[in-house]
N, C-alpha and C positions, 0 to 999 in steps of 0.2 A: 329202392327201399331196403332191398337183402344188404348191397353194398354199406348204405347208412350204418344200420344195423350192426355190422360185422367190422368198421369201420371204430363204432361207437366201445364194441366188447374190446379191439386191438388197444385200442388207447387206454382202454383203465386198467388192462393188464401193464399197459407200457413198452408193448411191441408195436415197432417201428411198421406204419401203414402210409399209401396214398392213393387215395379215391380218384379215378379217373372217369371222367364225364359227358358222354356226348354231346347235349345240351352246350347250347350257348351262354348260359345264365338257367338259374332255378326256377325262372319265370318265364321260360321258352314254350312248354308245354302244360295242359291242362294235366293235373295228377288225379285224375280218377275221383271215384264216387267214394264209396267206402270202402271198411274194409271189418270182416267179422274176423275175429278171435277165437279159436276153439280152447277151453281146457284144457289140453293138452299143450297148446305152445307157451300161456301166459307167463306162465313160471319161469320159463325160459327166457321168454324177453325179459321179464327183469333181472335174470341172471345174468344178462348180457349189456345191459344197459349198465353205466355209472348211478348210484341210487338218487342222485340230484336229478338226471332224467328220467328214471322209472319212478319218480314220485310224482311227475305230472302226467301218469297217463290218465287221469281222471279229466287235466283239462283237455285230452282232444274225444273226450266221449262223444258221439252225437246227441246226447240225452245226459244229463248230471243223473238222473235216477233211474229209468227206466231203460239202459243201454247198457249199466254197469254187470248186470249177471242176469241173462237172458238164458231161459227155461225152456220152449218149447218153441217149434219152427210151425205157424200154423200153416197147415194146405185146406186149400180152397178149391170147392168149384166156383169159375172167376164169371161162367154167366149168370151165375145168383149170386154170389156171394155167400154162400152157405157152407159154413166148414166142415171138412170129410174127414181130418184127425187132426190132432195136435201132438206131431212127432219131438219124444223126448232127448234133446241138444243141450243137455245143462251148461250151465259156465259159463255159456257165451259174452263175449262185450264186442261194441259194434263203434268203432274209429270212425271218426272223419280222415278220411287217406290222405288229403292236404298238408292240414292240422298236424298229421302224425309223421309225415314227413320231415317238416319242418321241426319239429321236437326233435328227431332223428340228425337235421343237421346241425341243428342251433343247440342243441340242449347241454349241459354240461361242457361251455366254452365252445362247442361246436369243434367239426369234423374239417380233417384236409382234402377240398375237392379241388380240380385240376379239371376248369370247363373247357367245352368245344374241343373235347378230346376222342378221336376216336380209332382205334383200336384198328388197323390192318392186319397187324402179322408180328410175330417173336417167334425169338430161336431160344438154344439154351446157351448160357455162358458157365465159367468153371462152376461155379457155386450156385449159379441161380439163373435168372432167363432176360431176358432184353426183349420190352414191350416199343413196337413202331406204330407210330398215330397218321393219323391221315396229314396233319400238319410237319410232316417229316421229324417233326420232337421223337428223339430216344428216352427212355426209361428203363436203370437193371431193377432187380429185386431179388429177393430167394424164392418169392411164387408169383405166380399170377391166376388168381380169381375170376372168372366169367361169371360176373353177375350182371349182365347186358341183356337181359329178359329177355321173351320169348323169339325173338329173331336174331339171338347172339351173332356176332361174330366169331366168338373166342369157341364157340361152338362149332360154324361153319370150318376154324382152322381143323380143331382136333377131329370130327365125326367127316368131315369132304362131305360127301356126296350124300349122305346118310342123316345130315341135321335140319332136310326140310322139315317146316310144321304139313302134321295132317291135316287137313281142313274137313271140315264135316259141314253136312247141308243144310246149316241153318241159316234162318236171314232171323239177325239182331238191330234191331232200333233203339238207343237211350238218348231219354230226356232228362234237365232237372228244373224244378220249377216250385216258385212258392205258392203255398198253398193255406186261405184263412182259418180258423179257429171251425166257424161255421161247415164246412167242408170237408173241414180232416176231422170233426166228432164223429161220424161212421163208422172211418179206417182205426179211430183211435180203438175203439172197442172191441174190434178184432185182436190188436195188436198194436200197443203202444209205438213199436219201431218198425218191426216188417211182416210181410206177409209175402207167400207163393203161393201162387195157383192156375191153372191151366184151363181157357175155355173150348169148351166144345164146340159153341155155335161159331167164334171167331177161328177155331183151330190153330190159338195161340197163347200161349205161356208168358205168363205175365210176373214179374216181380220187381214189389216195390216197399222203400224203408224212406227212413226216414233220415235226413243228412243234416240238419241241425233243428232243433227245439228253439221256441221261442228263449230258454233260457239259456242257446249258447250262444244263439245269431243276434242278441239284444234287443228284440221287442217284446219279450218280456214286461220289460219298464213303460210300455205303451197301455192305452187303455186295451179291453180285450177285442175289441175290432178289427184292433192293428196287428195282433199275434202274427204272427206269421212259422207254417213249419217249411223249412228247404227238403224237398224231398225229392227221389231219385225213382223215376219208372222205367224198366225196361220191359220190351213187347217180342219175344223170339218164336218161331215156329219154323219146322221142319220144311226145306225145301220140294215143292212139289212137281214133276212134268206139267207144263202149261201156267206158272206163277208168273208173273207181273214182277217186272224187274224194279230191283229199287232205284226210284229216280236221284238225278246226280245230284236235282238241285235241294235246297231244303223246303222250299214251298214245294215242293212234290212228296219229299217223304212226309210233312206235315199231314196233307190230305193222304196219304200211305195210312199213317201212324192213326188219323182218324176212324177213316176204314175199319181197320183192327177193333177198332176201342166200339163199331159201334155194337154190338153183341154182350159187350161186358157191364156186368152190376153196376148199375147207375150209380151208385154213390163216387165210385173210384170215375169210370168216364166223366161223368159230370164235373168234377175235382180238376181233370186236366186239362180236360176240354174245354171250362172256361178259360183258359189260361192259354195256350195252343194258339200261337200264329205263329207264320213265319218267319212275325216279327220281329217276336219277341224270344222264339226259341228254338234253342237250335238241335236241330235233332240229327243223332249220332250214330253212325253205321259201324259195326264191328264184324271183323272174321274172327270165327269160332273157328280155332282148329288143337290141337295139343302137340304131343311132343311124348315118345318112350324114350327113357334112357336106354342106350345099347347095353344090353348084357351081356354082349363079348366086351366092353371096355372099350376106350382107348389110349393113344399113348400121350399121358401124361408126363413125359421127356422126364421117365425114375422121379413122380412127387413135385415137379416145378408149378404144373398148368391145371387148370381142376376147374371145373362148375359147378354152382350154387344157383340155388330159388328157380324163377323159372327160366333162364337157362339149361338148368338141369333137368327137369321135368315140368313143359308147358300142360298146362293142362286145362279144362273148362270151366268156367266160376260156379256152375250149378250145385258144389257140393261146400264154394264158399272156404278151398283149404288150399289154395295157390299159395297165399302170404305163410298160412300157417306151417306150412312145410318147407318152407324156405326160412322160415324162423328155426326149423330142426337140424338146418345144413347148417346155418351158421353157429347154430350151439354145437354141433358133431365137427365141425370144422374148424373151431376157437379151441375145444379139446386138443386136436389132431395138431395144431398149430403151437399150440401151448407146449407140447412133449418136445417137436419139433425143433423150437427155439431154447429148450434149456438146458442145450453145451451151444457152445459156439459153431460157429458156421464152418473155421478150419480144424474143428474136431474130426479124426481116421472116420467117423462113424457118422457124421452130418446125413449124409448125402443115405445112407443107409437107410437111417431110420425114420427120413423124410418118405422116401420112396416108401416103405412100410408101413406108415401111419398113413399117407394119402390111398395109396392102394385100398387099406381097407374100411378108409373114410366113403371111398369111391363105391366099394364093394353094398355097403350101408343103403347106399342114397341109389343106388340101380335099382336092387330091390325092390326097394320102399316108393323109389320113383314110380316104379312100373306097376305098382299097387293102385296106388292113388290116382293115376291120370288112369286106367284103365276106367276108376273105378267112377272117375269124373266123365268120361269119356260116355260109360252105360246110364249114370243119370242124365244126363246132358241129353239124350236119346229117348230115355224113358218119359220124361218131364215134357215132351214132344210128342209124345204119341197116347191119344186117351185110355185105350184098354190096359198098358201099360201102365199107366199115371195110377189110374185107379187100384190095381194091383198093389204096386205100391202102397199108397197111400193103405191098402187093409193092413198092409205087415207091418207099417207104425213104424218101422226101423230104420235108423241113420246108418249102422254098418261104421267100420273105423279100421280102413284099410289103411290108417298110416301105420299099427303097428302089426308085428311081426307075427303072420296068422302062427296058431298051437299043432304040432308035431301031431 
């Protein structure tokens, strides 16, 4: 997505790019649930965007109304159902991640991708660097970008030994599943799109939104029987001595996933559980771990090699600002790249001012890296453990360690 992105910003400046892509095809893999937007990035995606595609972010909303400027995250206790704050997250808008993909590659004549590519190892050459793919295909350039998310390789080159992810002790399950008209008026009331909340008796953290509205998935036009909302639940809780491993197969984590759910507010169990076989769905195991950028650096061959999004800083979705901060490297990065490119490549001073502007493009995104995932890292923890949860939940605060704590 950061690639698309940054991809999309190269081209309407009219600097020369080529997107390199592991995938077989765009249809190789599932693209994720959603994705929230904080305040602080939007503006930036459309700064980066050509305004033919930042004019239709409205069409990949989850919600045409009620998705476009989201107020408050409400927390819940999840074995009543009974809300304990409604912490204040202005701004928000909440993507279908597919949807906004696809806008990303198609949108304004669409982007140069280069599939079933994947990235081994680059050197540098006089002027710039020589990418080698597993296909033994060459490619030079004057950078290269690791935007190969959380298990990069371009990562594994520059950091060696040093670019494992953390993994932290949660065991994660996602579903997605439609859900009637009848069903979802409970959760509507809570919250039009989503809701977080943590049960006690299950001793698991639950969060669940909402992935299209009858008016983006087209039943709509149906009588109201037929509504349908596509919605996305995940079930996580803290790993404990003596837990029940999650079984391989899906008819095992189904009856898992039930377990879980049977402690929690009737209206949400009820909602999934009639829908729940192993039939019909398929239920999805994640590792939770993150990623600190090093703050000794490393050798970016003087300004050639660099990472962005989560490459750069993996980090845990509990706080919902993975994408968003990955929208801030590629606005910090389209900057640095812009200065970069305007003298020529055999200019005395090219190779100077490259190394300059990366360096402390680099310097930026450590920082701010090591904020964020820290900061994802202690909610991800907190959100897991109830006397904690609850604490929280008094201080009513988001917190916004993307920007630069005050001296």
């Amino acid at each position: 997505m950061t690639g698309l992105l940054l991809a999309q910003a190269l081209k309407k400046l009219g600097i020369p790019y080529r997107v390199f892509e592991r995938d077989s095809s765009r249809c190789w893999r599932s693209q994720g649930w959603g994705l929230t937007v904080h305040s602080f990035s939007a503006p930036k995606i459309r700064y980066l965007l050509p305004d033919v595609v930042s004019a239709q972010i409205p069409s990949v909303l989850v919600d045409p109304v009620n998705a476009a400027d989201m107020t408050d995250l409400m927390i819940l206790d999840m074995s009543t159902g009974e809300p304990l704050t409604a912490m204040r997250v202005p701004g928000r808008m909440r993507l279908n991640r597919k949807k906004t993909r696809d806008l990303f590659l198609e949108g304004g004549g669409g982007v140069d991708v280069q599939w079933n590519k994947t990235v081994v190892s680059y050197g540098a050459t006089e002027h710039g660097v020589k990418a080698v793919f597993a296909d033994g295909s060459e490619y030079e350039g004057g950078m290269l970008v690791g935007v190969d998310g959380a298990r990069s390789v371009v990562r594994s080159v520059l950091c060696s030994d040093k670019a494992a992810l953390n993994i932290l002790p949660i065991t994660f399950l996602g579903i997605q599943l439609d859900i009637t008209r009848e069903e979802i008026s409970p959760l509507l009331k809570i919250d039009p799109i989503t809701f977080l909340g943590l049960s006690q008796a299950a001793d698991a953290c639950l969060f669940y939104a909402v992935m299209s509205s009858p008016e983006v998935n087209g039943t709509a036009s149906l009588a109201p029987s037929e509504h349908r909302w596509h919605v996305q639940l995940s079930v996580s809780w803290q790993k404990r001595a003596g837990d029940i491993s999650v079984p391989d197969s899906n008819e095992g984590r189904v009856q898992l996933l039930h377990q879980k759910l049977a402690h929690v507010w009737p209206p949400l169990k009820d909602a999934v559980l009639n829908h729940t076989t192993h039939e019909n769905i398929q239920v999805d195991v994640l590792s939770i771990g993150d990623w600190v950028p090093l703050q000794e650096g490393w050798d970016n061959l003087d300004g050639r090699v660099t990472l962005a999004g989560d490459a750069a800083h993996t980090m845990t979705m509990f706080r919902g600002e993975g994408f968003n901060n990955a929208v801030l490297d590629a606005y910090n990065l389209v900057q640095a790249i812009t200065q970069v490119y305007s003298e020529p490549v055999s200019s005395p001073n090219f190779a100077e001012q490259r190394k300059k502007l990366i360096d402390e493009y680099e310097q930026e995104l450590r920082a701010r890296g090591a904020r964020v995932v820290l900061a994802s890292r202690e909610q991800c923890m907190r959100v897991h453990n109830w006397e904690e949860y609850i604490e929280w939940t008094r201080k009513s605060t988001w917190g916004i360690p993307h920007e630069q704590p005050s001296p």
